[in-house]
N, C-alpha and C positions, 0 to 999 in steps of 0.2 A: 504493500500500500504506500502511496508518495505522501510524504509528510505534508505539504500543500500543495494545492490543487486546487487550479481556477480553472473553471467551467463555464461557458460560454458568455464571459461576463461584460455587461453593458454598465456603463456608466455615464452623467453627467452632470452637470454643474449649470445650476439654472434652468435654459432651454437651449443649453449647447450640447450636446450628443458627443464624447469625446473617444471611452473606447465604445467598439463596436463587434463585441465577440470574441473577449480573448482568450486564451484556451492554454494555460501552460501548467506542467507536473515536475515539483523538484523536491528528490529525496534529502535525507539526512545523508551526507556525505558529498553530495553533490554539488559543481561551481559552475553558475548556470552566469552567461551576459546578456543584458539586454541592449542592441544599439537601434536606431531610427534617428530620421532627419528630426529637427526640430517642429515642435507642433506634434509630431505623432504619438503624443499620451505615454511615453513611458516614465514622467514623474508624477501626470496622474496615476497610471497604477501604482506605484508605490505609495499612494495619499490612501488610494483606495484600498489597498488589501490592511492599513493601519489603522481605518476608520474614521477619517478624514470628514468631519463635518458637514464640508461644503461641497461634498459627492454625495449623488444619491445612487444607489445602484436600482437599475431597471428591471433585469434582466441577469440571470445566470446567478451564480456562487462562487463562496471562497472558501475550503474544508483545510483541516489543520488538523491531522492525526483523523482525518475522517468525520470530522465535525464541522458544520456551518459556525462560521467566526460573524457572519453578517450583523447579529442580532448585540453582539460584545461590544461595549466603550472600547475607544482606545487601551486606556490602562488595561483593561482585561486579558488585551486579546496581546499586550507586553507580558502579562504576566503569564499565561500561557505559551509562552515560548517565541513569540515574535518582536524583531527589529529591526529600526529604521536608523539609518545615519545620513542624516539631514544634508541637503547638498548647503544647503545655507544656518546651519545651527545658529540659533539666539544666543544672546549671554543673558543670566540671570543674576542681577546684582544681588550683592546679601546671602546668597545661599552657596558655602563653600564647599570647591568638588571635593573633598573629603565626606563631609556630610551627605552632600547628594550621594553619591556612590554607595554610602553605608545604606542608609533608607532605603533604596532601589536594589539592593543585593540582599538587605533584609525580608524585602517586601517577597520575595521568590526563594528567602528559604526555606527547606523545611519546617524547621523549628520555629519560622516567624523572627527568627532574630541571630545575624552570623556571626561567631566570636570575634572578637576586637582585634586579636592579635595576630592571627592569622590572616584577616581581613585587610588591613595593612601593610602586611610583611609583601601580600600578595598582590596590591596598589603600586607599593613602593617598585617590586620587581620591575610590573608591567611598565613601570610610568620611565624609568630606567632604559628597560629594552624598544621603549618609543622613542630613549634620546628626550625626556621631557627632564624641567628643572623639578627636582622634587618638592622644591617651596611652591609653586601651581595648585599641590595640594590645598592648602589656604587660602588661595586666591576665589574670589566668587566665580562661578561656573560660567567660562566663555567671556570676562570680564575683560575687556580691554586685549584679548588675542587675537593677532597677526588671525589671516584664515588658514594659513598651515598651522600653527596649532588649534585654532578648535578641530582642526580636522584630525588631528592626532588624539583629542579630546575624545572624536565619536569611535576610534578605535579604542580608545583607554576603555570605553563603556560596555564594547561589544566586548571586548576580553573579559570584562569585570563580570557583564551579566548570564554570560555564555549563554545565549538562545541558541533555539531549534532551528530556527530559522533567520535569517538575518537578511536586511534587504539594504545595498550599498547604492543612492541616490544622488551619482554623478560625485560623489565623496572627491575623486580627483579632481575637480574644476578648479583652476585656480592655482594649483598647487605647480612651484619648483621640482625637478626634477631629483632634489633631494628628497623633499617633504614626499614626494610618490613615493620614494623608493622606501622612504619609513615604514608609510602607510599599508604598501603593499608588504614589505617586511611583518606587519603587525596581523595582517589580512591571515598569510602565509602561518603563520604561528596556532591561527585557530583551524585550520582544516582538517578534517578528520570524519569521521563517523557518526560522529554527533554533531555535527553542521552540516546545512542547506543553504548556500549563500547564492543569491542571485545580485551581480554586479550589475550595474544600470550606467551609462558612458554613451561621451560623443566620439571617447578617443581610445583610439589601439594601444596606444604606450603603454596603458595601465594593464591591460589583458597579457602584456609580453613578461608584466613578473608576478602575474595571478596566476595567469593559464588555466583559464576556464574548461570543463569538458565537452560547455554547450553553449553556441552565441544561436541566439535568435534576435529576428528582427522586427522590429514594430513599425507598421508602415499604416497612416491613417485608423488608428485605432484596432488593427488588427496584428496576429504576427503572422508576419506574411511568408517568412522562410527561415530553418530552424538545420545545425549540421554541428560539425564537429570544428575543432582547434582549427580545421585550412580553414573553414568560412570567413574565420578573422583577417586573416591574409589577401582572399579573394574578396571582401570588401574593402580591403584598404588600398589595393591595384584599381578596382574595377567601380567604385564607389556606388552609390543606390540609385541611379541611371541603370546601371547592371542586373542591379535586383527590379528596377520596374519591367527590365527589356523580359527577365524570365517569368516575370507574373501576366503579362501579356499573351508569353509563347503558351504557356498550359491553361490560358483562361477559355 
């Protein structure tokens, strides 16, 4: 069974019609890419599968371990194992990522509450192996950071909270080829068996130190064409001119 699972999913925003029927399955283990031109909804699907107020869905579902997520707040459907990393993260003055961290890592333990010292020791590592200053700790959440660091911020969180699922929302925009190479560094750290990560991008760089096992593409609110590691290669030669010529030839 694929840990999520969208099914035939319509969505929109006001009376704008944005996806129109998307259809995508990705296990735990698995490093899924989403690309399309600009407009073609692939940061509304990530609004949408996190429950995104100002989407309504129409049409179709969103299952998580087999379960409809539709009906779940945000928070809920976080605390059930899903994550977003915001392509533009806020800062939240007043509230120090220390504390955040803790709250949000409590809120999804078991026990309702993670020990102190372990909790930190494990902060401390992460924030270390992202090349982060470890006084950031006290700093309020996103407060005055450059965008390569909050972007290392939203990896600090995916490490901290280990979700099932995790969804990356253009997280490289922006970023020096240092700050990617972190970010992807940090990416790379969590892969495994117990992650489902769909990366979402305008840009190939980031796919060359992720290496996804599956790029699809979002064309007009649909994914119009779905392959292996060369697809990445073959749209970065042949760009989405290529992909409209072959959705033409089999229509």
């Amino acid at each position: 069974m694929s840990y999520l699972q969208i099914k035939n999913l319509h969505a929109r925003t006001g009376d704008i019609e944005i996806l129109k029927g998307v259809n995508l399955e990705i296990n735990k283990g698995e490093v899924h890419a989403l690309m399309g031109p600009n407009g073609s909804g692939k940061s509304t699907l990530s609004s949408v599968i996190m429950g995104h107020p100002d989407y309504e869905v129409t049409e179709g579902d969103i299952l998580l371990n087999g379960e409809s997520i539709l009906e779940m707040d945000p928070d809920e459907r976080a605390l059930a194992g899903l994550f977003l990393c915001f392509q533009y993260p806020v800062a939240i003055p007043g509230v120090s990522i220390s504390n955040f961290m803790k709250k949000a890592v409590d809120a999804r333990h078991p026990e309702g509450k993670a020990p102190a010292g372990p909790f930190l020791k494990e902060m401390r590592e992460n924030m270390e192996y992202l090349d982060m200053d470890k006084a950031f700790a006290n700093r309020g959440l996103n407060e005055g950071f450059s965008g390569g660091e909050k972007k290392r911020m939203e990896i600090l969180q995916m490490m901290m909270f280990k979700p099932s699922i995790a969804i990356m929302d253009e997280t490289d925009s922006g970023l020096d080829i240092d700050a990617l190479q972190v970010v992807a560094k940090g990416v790379n750290k969590m892969r495994g068996p117990d992650l489902g990560l769909l990366v979402i991008t305008h840009y190939e760089r980031i796919l060359t130190y992720i290496n996804p096992q599956f790029l699809h593409i979002l064309m007009e609110g649909k994914i119009v064409m779905s392959g292996g590691p060369e697809l990445v290669k073959t749209l970065e030669e042949k760009g989405y001119d290529w992909v409209r010529e072959q959705i033409a030839v089999t229509a």
